[in-house]
C-alpha positions in Angstrom: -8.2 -5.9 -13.9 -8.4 -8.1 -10.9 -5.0 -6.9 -9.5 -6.5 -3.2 -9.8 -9.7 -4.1 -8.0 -7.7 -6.3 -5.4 -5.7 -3.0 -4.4 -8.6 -0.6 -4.6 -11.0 -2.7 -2.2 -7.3 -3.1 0.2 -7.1 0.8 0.2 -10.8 1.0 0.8 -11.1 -1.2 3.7 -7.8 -0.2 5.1 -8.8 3.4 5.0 -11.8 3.5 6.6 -10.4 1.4 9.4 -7.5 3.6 9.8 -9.2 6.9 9.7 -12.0 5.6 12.3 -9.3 5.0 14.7 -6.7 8.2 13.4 -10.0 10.1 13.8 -10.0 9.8 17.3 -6.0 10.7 17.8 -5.6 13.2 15.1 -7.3 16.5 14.3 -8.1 17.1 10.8 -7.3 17.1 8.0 -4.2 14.8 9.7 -6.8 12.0 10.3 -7.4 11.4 7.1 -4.7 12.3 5.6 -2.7 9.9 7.4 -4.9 7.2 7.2 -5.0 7.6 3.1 -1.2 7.1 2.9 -0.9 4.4 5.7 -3.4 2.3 3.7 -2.3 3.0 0.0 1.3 1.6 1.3 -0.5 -0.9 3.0 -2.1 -1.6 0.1 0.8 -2.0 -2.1 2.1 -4.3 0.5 -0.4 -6.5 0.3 -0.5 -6.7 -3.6 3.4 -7.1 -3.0 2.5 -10.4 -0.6 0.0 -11.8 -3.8 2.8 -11.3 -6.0 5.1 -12.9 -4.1 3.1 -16.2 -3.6 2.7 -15.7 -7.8 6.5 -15.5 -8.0 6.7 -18.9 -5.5 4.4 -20.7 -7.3 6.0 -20.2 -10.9 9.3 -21.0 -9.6 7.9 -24.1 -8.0 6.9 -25.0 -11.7 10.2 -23.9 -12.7 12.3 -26.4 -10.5 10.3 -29.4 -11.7 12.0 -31.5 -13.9 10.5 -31.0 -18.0 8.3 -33.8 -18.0 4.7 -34.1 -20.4 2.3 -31.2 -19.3 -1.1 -31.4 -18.7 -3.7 -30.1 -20.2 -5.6 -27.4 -18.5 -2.4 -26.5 -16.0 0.2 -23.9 -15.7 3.6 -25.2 -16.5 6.8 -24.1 -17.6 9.1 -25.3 -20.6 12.6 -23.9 -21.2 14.2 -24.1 -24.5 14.5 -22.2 -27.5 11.8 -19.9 -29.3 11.7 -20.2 -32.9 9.1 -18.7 -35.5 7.4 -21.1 -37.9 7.8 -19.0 -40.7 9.3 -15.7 -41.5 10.7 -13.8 -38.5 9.8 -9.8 -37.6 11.6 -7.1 -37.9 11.9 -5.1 -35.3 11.1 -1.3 -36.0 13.8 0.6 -34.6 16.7 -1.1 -34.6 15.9 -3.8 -37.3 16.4 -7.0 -36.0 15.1 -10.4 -36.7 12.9 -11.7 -34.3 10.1 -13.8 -32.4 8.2 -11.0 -31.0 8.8 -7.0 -30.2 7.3 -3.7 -28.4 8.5 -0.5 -28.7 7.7 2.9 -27.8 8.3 6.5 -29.0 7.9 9.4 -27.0 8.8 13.1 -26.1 8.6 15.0 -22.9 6.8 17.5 -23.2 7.9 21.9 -22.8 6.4 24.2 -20.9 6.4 28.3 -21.6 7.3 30.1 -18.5 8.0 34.2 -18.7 11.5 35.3 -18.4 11.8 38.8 -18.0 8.5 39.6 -19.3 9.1 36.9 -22.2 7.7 33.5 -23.1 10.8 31.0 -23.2 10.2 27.3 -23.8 11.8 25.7 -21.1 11.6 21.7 -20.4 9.2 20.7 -17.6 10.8 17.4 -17.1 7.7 15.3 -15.9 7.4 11.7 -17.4 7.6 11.4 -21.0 4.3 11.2 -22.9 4.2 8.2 -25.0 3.6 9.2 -28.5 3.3 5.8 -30.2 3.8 2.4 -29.3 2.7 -1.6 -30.4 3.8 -4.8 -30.1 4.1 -8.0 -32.5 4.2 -11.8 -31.8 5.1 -14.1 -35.1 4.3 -17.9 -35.1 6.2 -19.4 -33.0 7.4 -22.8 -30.7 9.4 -23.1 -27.7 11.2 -26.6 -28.7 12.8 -27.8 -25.6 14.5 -31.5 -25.6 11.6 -33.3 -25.2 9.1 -31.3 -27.2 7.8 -28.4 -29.6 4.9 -26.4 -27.7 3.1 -23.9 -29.6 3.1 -20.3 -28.5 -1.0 -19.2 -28.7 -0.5 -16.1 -26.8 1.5 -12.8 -25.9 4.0 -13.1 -23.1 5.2 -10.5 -20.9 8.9 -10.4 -21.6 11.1 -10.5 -18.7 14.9 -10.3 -18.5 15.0 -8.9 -21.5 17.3 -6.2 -22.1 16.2 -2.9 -24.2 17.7 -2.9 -27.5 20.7 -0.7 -27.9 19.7 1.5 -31.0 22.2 2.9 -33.4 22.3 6.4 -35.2 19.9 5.4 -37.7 16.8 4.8 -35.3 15.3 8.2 -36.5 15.1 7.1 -40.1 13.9 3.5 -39.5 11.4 4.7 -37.5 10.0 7.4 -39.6 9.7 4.6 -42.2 8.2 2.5 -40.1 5.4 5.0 -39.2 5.1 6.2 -42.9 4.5 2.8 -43.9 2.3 2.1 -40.8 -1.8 2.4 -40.4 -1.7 3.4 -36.6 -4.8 3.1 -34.1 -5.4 6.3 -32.9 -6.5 5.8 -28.8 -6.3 7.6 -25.9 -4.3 6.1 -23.3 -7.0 4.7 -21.4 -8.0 2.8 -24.3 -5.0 1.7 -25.2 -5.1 0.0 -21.3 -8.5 -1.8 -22.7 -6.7 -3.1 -25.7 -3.7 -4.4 -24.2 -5.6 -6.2 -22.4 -7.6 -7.6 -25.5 -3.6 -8.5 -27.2 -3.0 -10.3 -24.2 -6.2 -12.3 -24.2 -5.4 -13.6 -28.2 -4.9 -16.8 -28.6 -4.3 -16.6 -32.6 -0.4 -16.9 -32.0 0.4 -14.1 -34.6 -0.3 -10.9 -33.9 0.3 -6.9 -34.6 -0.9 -3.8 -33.1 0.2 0.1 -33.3 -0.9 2.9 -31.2 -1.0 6.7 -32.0 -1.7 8.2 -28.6 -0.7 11.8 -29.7 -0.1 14.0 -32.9 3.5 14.9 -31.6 5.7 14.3 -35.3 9.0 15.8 -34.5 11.3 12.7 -34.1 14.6 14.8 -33.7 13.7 15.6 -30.1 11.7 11.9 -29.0 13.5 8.9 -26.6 12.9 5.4 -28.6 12.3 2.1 -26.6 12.7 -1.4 -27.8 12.8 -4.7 -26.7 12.9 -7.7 -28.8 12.9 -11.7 -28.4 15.5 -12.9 -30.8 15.7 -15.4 -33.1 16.6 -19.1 -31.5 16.8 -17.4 -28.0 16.9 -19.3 -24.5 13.9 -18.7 -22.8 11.5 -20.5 -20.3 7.6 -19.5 -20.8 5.6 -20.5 -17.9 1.1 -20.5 -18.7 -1.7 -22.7 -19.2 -0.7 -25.5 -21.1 -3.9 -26.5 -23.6 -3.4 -30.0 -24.9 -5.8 -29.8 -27.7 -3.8 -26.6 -29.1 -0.3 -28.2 -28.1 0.8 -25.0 -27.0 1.0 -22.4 -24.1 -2.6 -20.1 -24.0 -3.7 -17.1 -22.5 -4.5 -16.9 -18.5 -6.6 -14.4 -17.1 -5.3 -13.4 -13.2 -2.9 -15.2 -12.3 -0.2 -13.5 -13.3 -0.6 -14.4 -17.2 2.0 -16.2 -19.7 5.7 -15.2 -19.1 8.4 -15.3 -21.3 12.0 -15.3 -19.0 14.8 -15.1 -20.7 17.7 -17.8 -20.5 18.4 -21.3 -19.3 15.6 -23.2 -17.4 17.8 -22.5 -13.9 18.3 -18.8 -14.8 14.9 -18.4 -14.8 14.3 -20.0 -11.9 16.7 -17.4 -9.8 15.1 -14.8 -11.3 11.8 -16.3 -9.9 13.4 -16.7 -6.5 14.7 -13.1 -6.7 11.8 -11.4 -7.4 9.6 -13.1 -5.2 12.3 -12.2 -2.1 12.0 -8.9 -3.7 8.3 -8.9 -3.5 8.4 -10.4 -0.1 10.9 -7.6 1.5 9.1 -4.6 -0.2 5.3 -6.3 1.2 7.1 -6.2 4.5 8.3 -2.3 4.3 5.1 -1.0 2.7 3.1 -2.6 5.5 5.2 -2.2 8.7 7.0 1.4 8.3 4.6 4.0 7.1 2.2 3.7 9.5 4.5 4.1 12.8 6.2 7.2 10.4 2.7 8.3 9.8 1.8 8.4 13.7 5.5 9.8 15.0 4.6 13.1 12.6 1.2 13.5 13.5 1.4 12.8 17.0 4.2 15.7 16.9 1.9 17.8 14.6 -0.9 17.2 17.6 1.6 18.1 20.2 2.8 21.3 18.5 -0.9 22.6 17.6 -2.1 22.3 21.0 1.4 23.7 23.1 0.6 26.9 20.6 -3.2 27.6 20.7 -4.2 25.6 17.3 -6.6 23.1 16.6 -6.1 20.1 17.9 -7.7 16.4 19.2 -6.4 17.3 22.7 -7.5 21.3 22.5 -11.1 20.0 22.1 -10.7 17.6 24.8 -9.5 19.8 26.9 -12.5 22.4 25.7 -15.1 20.0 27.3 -13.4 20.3 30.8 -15.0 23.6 31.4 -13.5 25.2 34.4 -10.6 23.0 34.7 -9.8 23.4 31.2 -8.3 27.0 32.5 -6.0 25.1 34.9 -4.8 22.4 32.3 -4.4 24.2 28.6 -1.0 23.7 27.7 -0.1 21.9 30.9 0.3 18.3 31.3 -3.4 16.3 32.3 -1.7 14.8 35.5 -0.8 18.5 36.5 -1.5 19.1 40.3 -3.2 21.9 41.9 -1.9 24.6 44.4 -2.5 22.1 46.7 -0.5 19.5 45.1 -3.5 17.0 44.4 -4.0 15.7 40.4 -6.8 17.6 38.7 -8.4 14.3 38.0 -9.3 14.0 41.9 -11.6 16.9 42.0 -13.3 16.0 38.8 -16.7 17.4 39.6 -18.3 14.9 37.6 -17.8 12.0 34.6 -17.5 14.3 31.8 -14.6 16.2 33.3 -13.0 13.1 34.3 -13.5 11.3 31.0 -11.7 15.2 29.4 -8.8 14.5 31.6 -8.6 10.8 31.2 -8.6 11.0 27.2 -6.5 13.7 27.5 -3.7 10.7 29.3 -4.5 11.9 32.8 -3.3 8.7 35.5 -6.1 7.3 36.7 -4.4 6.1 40.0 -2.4 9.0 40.6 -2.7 10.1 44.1 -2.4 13.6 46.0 -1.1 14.3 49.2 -2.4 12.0 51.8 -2.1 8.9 49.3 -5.8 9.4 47.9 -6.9 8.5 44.7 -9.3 9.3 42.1 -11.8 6.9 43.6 -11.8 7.4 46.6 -12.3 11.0 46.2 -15.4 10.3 44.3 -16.5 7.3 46.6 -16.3 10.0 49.7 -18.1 12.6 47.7 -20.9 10.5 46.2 -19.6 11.1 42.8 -21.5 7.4 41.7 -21.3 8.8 38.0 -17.2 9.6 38.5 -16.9 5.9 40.3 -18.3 4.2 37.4 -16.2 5.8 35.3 -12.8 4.9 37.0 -13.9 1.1 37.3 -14.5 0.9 33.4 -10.8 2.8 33.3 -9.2 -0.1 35.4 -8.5 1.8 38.8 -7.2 0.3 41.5 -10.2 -0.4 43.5 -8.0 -1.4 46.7 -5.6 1.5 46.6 -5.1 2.5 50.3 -4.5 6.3 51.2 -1.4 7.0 53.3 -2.3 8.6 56.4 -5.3 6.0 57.5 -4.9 3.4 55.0 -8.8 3.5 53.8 -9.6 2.3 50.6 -12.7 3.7 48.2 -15.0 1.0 49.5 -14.2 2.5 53.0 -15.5 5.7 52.2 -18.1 4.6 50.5 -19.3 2.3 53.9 -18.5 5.6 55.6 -21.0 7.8 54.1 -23.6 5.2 53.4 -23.7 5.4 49.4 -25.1 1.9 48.7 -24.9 2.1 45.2 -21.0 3.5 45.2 -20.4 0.1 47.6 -21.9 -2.1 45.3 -20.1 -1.3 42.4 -16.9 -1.2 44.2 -17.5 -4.7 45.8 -18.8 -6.2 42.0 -15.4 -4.8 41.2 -13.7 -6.4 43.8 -13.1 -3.8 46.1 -12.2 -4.5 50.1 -12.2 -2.6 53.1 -9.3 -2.1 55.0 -10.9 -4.1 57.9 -14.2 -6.6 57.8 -17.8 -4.6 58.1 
């Protein structure tokens, strides 16, 4: 449960940082919509970098030479697994065994009309599990040096799905006739695997009815089973009191790998490059294929009248919005000056600059932004253009006065202080 809460608080805070800022870039419902996919990936990735610091640390344990464990840490011991007493039988294909799970289930038919007539016709979604359980028998893992007790359920890992024979329809209608199943919905049956995998009793049996779906003939059967004297490496919380490996909570639990001691620690290895390489994908591509898509869905909407960021920018330039719509923001007049230097005051200016307008673009004579608004008195429009980093000491062409010289030249002494605090300079010392 701490995994699930780990990703959910990593979408959370993901997405409401990524709409705040796709908010302002994006109109809806793009904003959020993008953001909600940029941060579930994201999300994943960053579940996929925990796991892959999991998958480093138990292959750390891994390459350590066997040596005594110690009580109260996580260790791994490769060897053999070997019940105490009487092996299981698997259910479906009838094995001896340590441990098992399996699962029956159908997928499910829909009706659709056919020429005015209801047909059956297969839906093909993911199969619903109809049944499923699991079983652990006593058991050790007796390596070379020791016998460790096995106090809790593994996850199994590496191994393969049992390959079932003609006669899995009859064993497992035997097996259910003879079975007392736990009926549960399948978001109980989440609550109770997690109980199985917090038993420490070391022998262990459960059976799930999720559904009332009977007809074997048309069901897919899974099975994987731990045989008898197989090669496996368990890596948990070693208790010394118990001898034996014990259930742990959240840190990626006890794991039961399949073969040799150095087989399971390549497996380690690869999954946590695995783990590594997928973290890195989920968090670095969708977002720039999130913002190439909208920023062309942006693009589209406004060059054809629809809603869009830009649109509504545009909407707040009043008159000049007439001039501009459709057009690019640095688009010049009849006189062949940028619409940004005969901004009338800060709101229009801020509409074009938002919209991407240059702030240092200059009409005919070389004159920019500011020193159109320093000659006019436009102290509002100044402001403005200092916070957007113009260039203060941009000179025009045909006299080479700057904004601070226009602003001396009309005597606005609150346009020349700004300009000199921004460190402005006259074309000649006054």
């Amino acid at each position: 449960m701490k995994s699930v809460f780990q990703f959910l608080l990593s979408w959370g805070i993901s997405f409401a940082v990524l709409w705040y800022g796709a908010h302002q870039l994006f109109y809806p419902p793009g904003d959020w919509i993008g953001a909600a996919l940029v941060s579930f990936f994201f999300a994943l990735g960053v579940g996929g970098l925990i796991k892959a610091r999991l998958e480093r640390r138990d292959a750390a344990l891994a390459a350590r030479p066997e040596g005594p464990p110690r009580d109260g840490e996580r260790v791994a011991i490769a060897g053999t697994i070997e019940p105490t007493g009487e092996p299981l039988r698997a259910p479906l294909s009838g094995k001896a065994c340590v441990a098992y799970d399996y699962s029956i289930s159908h997928i499910p038919e829909r009706s659709v009309l056919i020429d005015g007539q209801s047909k059956n016709q297969s839906s093909r979604p993911s199969p619903v599990v109809d049944r499923s359980g699991m079983a652990l028998a006593p058991s050790v893992i007796r390596s070379n040096l020791r016998e460790v007790r096995l106090l809790a359920f593994p996850g199994f890992e590496r191994f393969p799905d049992s390959k079932l024979d003609a006669d899995k329809i009859e064993r497992a209608r035997a097996y259910i006739a003879a079975t007392p199943f736990t009926d549960q919905s399948l978001l109980n049956t989440v609550g109770q695997v997690a109980k199985v995998l917090e038993d420490r009793s070391g022998s262990l049996r459960v059976d799930w009815k999720m559904t009332s779906h009977e007809d074997l003939e048309d069901s897919r059967f899974e099975e994987r089973v731990v045989p008898v004297g197989a090669k496996a490496c368990v890596v948990g919380l070693y208790s010394a009191k118990d001898n034996a490996i014990v259930p742990q909570a959240n840190v990626g639990g006890v794991r039961l790998i399949q073969g040799t001691r150095e087989e399971a620690l390549q497996f380690l290895r690869d999954k946590g490059g695995s783990s590594l390489i997928a973290a890195a994908l989920f968090i670095a591509l969708p977002g720039p294929i999130a913002y190439g898509v909208l920023s062309y869905r942006e693009s589209y909407d406004f060059a054809h009248d629809r809603p869009s960021v830009q649109g509504d920018r545009m909407a707040k330039v009043g008159p000049v919005r007439a001039t501009i719509r459709r057009a690019d923001p640095n688009a010049r007049d009849a006189h062949g000056d940028p619409l940004l230097l005969n901004a009338a005051d800060a709101k229009e200016a801020a509409a074009l600059i938002d919209a991407g307008a240059n702030v240092d673009a200059t009409g005919g004579n070389g004159a920019t932004a500011i020193m159109m608004a320093s000659a006019y008195g436009r102290a509002d429009v100044v402001r403005l253009l200092i916070a957007k980093h113009a260039n203060v000491n941009s000179k025009a062409h045909d006299d080479g006065r700057t904004a601070l010289d226009y602003a001396l030249q009309t005597g606005n002494k609150e346009i020349e202080e700004m300009l000199r605090n921004a460190g402005a300079q006259p074309t000649a010392p006054k």
